[in-house]
N, C-alpha and C positions, 0 to 999 in steps of 0.2 A: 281525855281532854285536860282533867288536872294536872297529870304528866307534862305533857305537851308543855302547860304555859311553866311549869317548875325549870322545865329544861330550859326553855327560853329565858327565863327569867336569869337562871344562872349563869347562860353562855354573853346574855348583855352585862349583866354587872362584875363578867372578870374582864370584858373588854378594856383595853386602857383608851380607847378613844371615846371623849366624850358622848354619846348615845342617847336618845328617847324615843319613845315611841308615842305617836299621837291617833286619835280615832277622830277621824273626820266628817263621820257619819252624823254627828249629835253636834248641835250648833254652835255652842263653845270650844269645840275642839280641845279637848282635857288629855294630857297628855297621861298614858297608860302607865307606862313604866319609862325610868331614869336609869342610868346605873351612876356609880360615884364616882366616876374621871367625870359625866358631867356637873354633879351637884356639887362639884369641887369648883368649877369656872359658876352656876348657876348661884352658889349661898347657900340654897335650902333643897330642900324636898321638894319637889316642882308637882309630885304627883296629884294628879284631878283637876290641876289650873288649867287655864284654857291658854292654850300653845300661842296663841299671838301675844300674851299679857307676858311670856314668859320672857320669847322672843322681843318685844318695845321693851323690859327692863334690860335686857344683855346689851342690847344692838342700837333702842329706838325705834320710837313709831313708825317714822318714814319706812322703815326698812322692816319692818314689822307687816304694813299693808303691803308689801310688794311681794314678800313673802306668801302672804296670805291670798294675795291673788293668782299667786304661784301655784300653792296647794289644790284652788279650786279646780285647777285647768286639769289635773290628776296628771301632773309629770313627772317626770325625773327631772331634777336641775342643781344647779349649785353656786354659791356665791361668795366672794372673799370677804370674810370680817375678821375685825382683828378685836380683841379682848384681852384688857390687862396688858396691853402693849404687846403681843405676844399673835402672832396670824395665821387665820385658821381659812380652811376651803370649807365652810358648809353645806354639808350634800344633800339632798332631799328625794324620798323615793318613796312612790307608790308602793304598799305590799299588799296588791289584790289578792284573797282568797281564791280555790277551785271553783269554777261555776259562777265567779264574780265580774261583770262587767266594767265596775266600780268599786276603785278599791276601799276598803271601809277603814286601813289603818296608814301612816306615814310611818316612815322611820327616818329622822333627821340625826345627822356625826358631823361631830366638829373634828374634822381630820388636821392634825397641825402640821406647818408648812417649814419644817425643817429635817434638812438631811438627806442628801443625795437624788438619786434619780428618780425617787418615790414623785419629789414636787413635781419634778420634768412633768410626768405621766398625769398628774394632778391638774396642774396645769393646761396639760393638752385635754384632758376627761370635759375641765371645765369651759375653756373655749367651745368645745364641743354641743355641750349642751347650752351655751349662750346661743351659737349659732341655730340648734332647735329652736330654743324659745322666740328668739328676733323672728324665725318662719311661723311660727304659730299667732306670735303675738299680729303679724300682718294683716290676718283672717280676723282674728277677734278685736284689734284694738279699732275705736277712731281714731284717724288720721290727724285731725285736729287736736284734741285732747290727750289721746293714749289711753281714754276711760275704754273698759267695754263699749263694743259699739252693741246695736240695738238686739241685732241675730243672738250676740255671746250673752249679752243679758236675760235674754229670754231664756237661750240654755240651759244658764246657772238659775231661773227662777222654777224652769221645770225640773231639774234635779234637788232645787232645796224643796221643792213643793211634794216629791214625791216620799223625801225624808221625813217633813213635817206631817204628812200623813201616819205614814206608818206609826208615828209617835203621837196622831191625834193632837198635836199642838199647830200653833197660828202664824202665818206671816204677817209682814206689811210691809205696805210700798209707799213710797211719797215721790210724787211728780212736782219736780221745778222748774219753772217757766219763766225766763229773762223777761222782766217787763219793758215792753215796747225796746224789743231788737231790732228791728225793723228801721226803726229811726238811730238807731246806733250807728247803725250799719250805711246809713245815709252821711248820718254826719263827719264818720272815723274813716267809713273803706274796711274793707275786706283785710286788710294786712289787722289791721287794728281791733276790729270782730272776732279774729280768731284770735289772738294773745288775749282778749277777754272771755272767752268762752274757756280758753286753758287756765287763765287763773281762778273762775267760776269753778270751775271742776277741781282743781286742786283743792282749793276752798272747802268744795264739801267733800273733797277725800280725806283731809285733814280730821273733819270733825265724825267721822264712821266711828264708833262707840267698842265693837268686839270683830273677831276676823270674820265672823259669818255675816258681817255686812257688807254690802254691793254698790255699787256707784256705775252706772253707764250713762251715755250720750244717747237718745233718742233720735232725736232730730237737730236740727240748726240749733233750735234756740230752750229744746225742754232736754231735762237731765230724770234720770232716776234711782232711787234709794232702795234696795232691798234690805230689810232688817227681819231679824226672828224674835223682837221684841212685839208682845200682845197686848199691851195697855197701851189703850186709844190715849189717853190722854196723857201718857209717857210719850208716845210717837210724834204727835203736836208739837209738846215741849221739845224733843228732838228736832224737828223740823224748822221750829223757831227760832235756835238755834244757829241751825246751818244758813236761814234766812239772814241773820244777822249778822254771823261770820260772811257772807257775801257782801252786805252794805258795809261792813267795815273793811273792805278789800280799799273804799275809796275813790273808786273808780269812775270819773266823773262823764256825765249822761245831762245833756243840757236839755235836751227835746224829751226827758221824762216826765209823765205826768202823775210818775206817783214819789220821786227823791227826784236832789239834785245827782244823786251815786247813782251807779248798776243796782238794779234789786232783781229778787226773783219774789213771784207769788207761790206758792202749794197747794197741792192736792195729796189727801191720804187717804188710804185703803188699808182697810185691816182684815183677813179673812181667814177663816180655818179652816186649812189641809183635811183635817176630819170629813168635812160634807163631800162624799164621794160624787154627788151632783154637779160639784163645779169642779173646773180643771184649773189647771195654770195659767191656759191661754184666758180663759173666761174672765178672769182674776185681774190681770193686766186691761183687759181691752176694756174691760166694765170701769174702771178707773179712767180711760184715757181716753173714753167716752165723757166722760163727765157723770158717771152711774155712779161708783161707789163711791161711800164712805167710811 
């Protein structure tokens, strides 16, 4: 095995195309190894950070979470960034293990987009897997929003749930609930409902903290938060947070009875993978019941 990762080690760092490799499996996402065509575009030594903090300083956050939700879906894909004026096709691919249903490592290359028929092929590679993703994304996303819809968040709660086991450490969930949508919805109309429900959700994709964090649509009018952060009263402050980045959205609510703005209320759940007792599903419904906390 020592073998094994020396080889690899050396065949990535004489690559000339920027290269890392990240492990997906552990909630930070820390990238394993670099080689130095990338740490030459990166600044530094990237190794043990976690792959979205690396990705938002190259690229930016926007394009950091999109990524990041890229990663989750466990695909192949790729996207055009440019860096230092200079424009790159970034490719990203699963590299499952034997006997691996899921794969536990990424390997992301910034393939640069000059000279001859290499980009043609590039370019067609990459339409190609936009076209994947637009059919995947149709199943998983809402319609409204674009967040996870409710099926894909469950998913990705049962897959991070059954990581956080393994490693004996803790989820949490926080549930947000538009206050009095209902009369929103009366007074704006449905064209109107939904352009606030998409800037609701934007809102709190925006303020998602690391890439192992999750943002879906529920229903109409609740949203929810997947984090691997385990202090209760870190989670709060997080939530309070994105409570506030909503009322500062602005968005005026004359029939609310609790702002003149849009608000959301919260609910949080904190619970650990560890207690083989409970499951994922358990975890969610007990929260959306109004049980946990």
């Amino acid at each position: 095995m020592p073998i094994k990762r020396e080889i690899l080690k050396q065949v990535i760092e004489s690559s000339s195309e920027p290269l890392v490799i990240v492990r997906v499996d552990h909630p930070d996402w820390p990238v394993e190894l670099s080689n130095p065509a990338f740490e030459s575009i990166g600044g530094e030594d990237t190794r043990g950070k976690p792959f979205a903090d690396v990705i938002e300083q190259l690229v930016g956050r926007e394009f950091a979470l999109e990524i990041s939700e890229t990663v989750r879906s466990q695909q192949e894909t790729s996207f055009p960034v440019e860096l230092s004026g200079k424009e790159y096709l970034l490719a990203l691919k699963p590299l499952p293990l034997p006997g691996e249903s899921d794969a536990r490592f990424y390997v992301a290359f910034w393939r640069g987009a000059g000279g001859g028929g290499g980009v043609a092929g590039s370019e067609m590679h990459h339409e190609l897997l936009n076209a994947k993703r637009r059919i995947r994304d149709l199943s998983r996303n809402d319609p409204v929003t674009g967040l996870l819809n409710g099926h894909a968040f469950r998913e990705v709660l049962a897959h991070d749930w059954a990581v956080a086991a393994r490693e004996k450490s803790t989820l949490s969930l926080v549930v947000f609930t538009l206050d009095d949508f209902d009369a929103y919805v009366d007074v704006f109309g449905r064209h109107a409902a939904d352009s606030c429900l998409r800037r609701v959700g934007q809102a709190i994709r925006r303020c998602l903290r690391r890439a192992s964090d999750v943002v879906g649509r529920l229903d109409r009018a609740e949203f929810i938060v997947l984090s691997h952060a385990s202090d209760a009263d870190g989670v709060h402050e997080f939530a309070k947070r994105i409570s506030a980045a909503v009322r500062d959205l602005g968005l005026h609510h004359p029939r609310s009875t609790v702002s003149k703005f849009v608000t959301v209320s919260f609910r949080v759940g904190v619970g650990s993978a560890a207690d083989k007792k409970r499951s994922a599903k358990e975890f969610i419904d007990a929260l959306l019941s109004g049980v946990a906390e």
